[in-house]
C-alpha positions as CSV (number, residue, x, y, z in Angstrom):
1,X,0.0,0.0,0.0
2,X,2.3,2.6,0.8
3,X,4.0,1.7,-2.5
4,X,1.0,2.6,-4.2
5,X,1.3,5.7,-2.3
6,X,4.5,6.5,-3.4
7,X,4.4,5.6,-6.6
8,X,1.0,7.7,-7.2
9,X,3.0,10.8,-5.5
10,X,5.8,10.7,-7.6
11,X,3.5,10.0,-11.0
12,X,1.6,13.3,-9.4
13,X,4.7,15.4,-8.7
14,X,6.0,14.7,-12.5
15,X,3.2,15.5,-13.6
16,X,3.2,19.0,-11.9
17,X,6.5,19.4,-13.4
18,X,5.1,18.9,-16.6
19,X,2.5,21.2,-16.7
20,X,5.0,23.6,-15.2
21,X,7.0,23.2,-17.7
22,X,4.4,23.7,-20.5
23,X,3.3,26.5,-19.0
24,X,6.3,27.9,-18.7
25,X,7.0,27.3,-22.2
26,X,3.6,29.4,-23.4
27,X,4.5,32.1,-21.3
28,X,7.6,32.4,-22.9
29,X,5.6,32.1,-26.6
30,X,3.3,34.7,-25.2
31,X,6.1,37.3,-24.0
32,X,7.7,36.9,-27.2
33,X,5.1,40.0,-28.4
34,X,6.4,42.3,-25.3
35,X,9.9,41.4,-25.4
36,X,10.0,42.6,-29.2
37,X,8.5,45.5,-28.2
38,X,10.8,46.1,-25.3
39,X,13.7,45.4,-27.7
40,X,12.6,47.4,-30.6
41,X,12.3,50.1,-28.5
42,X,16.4,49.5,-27.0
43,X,16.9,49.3,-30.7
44,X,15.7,52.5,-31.9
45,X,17.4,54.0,-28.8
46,X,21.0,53.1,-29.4
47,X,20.2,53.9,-33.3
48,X,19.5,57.4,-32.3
49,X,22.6,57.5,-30.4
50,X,24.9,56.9,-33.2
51,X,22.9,59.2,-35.0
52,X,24.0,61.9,-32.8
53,X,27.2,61.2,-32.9
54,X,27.5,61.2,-37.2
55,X,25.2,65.0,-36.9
56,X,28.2,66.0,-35.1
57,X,30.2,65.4,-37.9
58,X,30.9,68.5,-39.7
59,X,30.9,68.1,-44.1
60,X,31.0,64.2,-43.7
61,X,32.5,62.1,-46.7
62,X,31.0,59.6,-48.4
63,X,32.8,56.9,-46.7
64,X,31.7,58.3,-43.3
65,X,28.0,58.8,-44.2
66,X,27.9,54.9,-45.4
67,X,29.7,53.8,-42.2
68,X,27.5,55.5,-39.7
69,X,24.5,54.9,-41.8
70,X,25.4,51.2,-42.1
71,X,26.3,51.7,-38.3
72,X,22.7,53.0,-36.7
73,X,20.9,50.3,-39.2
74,X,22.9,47.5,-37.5
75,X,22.2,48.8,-34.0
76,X,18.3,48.1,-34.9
77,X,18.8,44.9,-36.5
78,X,21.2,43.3,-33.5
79,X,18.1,44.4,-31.4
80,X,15.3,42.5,-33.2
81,X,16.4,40.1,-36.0
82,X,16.2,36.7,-33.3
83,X,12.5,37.4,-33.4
84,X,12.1,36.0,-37.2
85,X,12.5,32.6,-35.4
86,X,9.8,33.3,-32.9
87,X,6.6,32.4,-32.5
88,X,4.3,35.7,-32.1
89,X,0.6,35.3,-30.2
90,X,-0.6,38.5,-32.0
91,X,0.4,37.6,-36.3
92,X,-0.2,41.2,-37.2
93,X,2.6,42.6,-35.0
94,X,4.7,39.3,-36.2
95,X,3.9,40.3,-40.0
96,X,4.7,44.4,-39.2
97,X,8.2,42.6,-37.1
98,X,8.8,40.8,-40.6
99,X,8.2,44.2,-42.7
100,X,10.5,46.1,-40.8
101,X,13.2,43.7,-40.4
102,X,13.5,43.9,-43.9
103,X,13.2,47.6,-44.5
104,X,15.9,47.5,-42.6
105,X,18.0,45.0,-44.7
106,X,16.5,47.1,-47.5
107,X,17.5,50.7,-46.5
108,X,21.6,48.7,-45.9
109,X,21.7,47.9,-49.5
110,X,21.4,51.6,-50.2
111,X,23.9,53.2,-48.2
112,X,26.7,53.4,-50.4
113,X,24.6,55.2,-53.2
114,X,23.5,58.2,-50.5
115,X,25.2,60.3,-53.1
116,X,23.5,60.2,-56.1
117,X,19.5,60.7,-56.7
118,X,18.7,57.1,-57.3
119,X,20.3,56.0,-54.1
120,X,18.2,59.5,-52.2
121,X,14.9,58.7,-54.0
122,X,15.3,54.7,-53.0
123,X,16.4,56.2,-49.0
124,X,13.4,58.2,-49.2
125,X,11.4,55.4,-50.3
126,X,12.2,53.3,-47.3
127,X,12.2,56.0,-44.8
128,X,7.9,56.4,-45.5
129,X,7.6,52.8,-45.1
130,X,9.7,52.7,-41.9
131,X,7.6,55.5,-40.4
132,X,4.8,54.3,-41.6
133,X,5.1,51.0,-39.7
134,X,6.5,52.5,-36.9
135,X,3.4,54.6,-36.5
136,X,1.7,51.2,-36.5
137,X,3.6,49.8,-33.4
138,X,3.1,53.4,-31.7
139,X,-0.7,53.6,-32.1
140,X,-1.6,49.7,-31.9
141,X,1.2,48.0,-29.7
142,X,2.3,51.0,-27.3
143,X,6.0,51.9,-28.6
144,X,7.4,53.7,-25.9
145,X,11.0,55.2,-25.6
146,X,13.2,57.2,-23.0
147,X,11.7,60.5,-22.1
148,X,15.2,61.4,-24.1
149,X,14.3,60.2,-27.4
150,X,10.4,61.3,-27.1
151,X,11.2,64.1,-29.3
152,X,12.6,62.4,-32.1
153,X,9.6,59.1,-31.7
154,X,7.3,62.1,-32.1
155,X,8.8,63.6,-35.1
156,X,9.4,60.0,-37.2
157,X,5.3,59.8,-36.3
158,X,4.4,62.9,-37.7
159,X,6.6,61.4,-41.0
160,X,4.5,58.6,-40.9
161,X,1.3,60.5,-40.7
162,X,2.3,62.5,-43.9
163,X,3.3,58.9,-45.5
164,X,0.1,57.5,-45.2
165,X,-1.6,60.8,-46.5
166,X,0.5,61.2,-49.7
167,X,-0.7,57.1,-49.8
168,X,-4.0,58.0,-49.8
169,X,-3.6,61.2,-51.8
170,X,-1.8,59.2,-54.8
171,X,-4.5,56.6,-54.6
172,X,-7.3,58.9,-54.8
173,X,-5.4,61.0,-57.6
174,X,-5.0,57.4,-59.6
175,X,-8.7,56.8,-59.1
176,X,-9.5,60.3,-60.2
177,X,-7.4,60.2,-63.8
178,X,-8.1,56.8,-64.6
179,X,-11.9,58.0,-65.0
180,X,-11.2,61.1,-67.3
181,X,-12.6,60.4,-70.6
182,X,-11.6,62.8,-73.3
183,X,-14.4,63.0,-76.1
184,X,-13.7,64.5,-79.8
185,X,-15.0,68.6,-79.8
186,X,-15.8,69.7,-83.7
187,X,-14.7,72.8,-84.8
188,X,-15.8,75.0,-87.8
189,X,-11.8,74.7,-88.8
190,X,-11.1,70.9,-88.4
191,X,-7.9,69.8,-90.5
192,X,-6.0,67.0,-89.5
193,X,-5.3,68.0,-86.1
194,X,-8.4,67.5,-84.4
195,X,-9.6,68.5,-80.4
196,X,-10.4,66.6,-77.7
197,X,-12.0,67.6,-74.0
198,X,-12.9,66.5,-70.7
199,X,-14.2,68.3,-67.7
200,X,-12.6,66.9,-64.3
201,X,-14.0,67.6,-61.2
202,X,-11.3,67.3,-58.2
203,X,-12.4,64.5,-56.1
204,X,-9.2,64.2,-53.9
205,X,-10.1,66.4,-51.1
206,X,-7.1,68.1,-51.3
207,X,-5.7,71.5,-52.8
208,X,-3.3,71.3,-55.9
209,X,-0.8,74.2,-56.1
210,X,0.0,72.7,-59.8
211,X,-1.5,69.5,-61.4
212,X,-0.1,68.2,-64.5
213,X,0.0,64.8,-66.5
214,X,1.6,63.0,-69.3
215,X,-1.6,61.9,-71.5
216,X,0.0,59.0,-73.8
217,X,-2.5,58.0,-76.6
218,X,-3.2,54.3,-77.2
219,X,-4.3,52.9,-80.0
220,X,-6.8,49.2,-80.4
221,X,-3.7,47.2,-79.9
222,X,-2.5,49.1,-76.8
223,X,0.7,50.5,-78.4
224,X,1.3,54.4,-77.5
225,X,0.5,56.1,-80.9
226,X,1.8,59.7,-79.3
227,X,2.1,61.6,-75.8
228,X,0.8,65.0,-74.9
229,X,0.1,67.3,-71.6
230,X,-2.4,68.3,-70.2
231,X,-2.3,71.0,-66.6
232,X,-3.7,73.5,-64.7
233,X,-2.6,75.5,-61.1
234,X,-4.8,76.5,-57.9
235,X,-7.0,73.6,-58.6
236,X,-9.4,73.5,-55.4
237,X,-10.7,70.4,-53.6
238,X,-14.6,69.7,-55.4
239,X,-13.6,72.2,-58.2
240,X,-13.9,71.4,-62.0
241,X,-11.4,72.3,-64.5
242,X,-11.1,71.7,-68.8
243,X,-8.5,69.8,-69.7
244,X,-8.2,69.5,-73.7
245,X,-5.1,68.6,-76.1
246,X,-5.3,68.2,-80.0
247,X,-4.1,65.8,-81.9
248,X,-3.6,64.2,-85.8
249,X,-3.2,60.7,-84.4
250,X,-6.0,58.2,-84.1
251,X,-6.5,56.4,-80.8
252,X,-8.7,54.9,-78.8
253,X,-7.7,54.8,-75.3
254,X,-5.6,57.3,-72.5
255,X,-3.3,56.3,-70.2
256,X,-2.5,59.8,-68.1
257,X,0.4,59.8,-65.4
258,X,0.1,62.3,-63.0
259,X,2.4,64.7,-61.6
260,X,1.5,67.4,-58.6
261,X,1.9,69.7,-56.1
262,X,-0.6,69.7,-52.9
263,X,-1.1,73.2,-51.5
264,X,-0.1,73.0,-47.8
265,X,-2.2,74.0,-45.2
């Protein structure tokens, strides 16, 4: 009998342990979605330390902008890039961990072209989507920093705010010109070059200081047949404007690609 006993405590005290054990084991799973956070944080921290350090840094060379650049990139991705192995609880903050690891791997393979407008434009590029997911883990998973680096969290926020809005801007500007139709206006004078019209109403909900776009010509087969302009300044939110070109070239479909200035507020 007291075998029995013994045997049935030590089959109950295992099995404690393994329940422990597994418990432990999701805690750990489930911590993995603070401890990112926690870590992202350190790593934006020491990134805006090195920063500091190349501002300092009067007329910089090349060389030395690629280094510290390459530097303050690093800092991040030392901090985070374990957590592509980990197992997330919440798999929206595991896919914006993912996105962000790899504007980060991104952003290094531009560093040595910081000098040239391809290599600015691509930096540039990278810098909206990094604030723009940044913003994310600010306003859905609590980023916090050191009262130190408030100012600066505040600031890259702001960028991603204005990210987002140019997102939605371009998308409601594509929207807007892929809907303008351009019908044939007769003319006493017609010769070969004949006249074509459309009346656009501004549905962006935003102010253009200038609005302009390339207007290529298709014809049935989808090949561009010729290319023309069309633009106009001051162009108010829920205003209409006439856009018209002329042409000698038969066509039967436009393809415009826009380019614009938003009045600022």
């Amino acid at each position: 009998m007291k075998k029995f006993i013994s045997l049935t405590f030590v089959l109950c005290a295992f099995l404690l342990v393994l329940v422990a054990c597994g418990s432990n084991t999701k805690s750990k799973e489930k911590n993995a979605d603070e401890s990112f956070m926690s870590d992202l944080s350190k790593g934006l921290e020491k990134r805006w330390d090195i920063a500091e350090e190349f501002d300092k840094i009067k007329d910089p060379t090349s060389s030395e902008t690629k280094k510290y650049y390459d530097k303050f990139i690093n800092a991040e991705l030392d901090s985070i890039k374990s957590y592509k192995d980990k197992k997330f609880k919440d798999t929206k903050l595991q896919s914006l961990m993912l996105q962000y690891i790899n504007v980060l791997n991104d952003s290094k393979d531009v560093t040595g072209d910081m000098n040239s407008l391809d290599g600015l434009k691509k930096w540039s590029e990278l810098y909206d989507n990094r604030t723009k997911i940044l913003l994310q883990f600010k306003n859905d998973y609590g980023l916090k920093v050191d009262s130190k680096y408030q100012s600066t969290l505040n600031d890259l926020e702001k960028d991603g705010q204005k990210a987002n809005k140019e997102d939605e801007v371009k998308n409601k500007v594509t929207s807007m010109v892929d809907n303008i139709k351009f019908t044939y206006k007769a003319e006493a004078y017609d010769d070969n070059y004949k006249k074509y019209q459309s009346t656009v109403e501004n549905t962006t909900g935003v102010d253009f200081k200038n609005f302009s776009g390339q207007v290529n010509l298709l014809d049935d087969s989808g090949v561009t047949v010729s290319s023309t302009y069309i633009s106009t300044d001051n162009w108010k939110a829920g205003s209409k404007v006439l856009f018209e070109f002329t042409t000698d070239k038969a066509f039967t479909k436009t393809v415009i690609t826009p380019t614009y200035n938003i009045e600022e507020n």
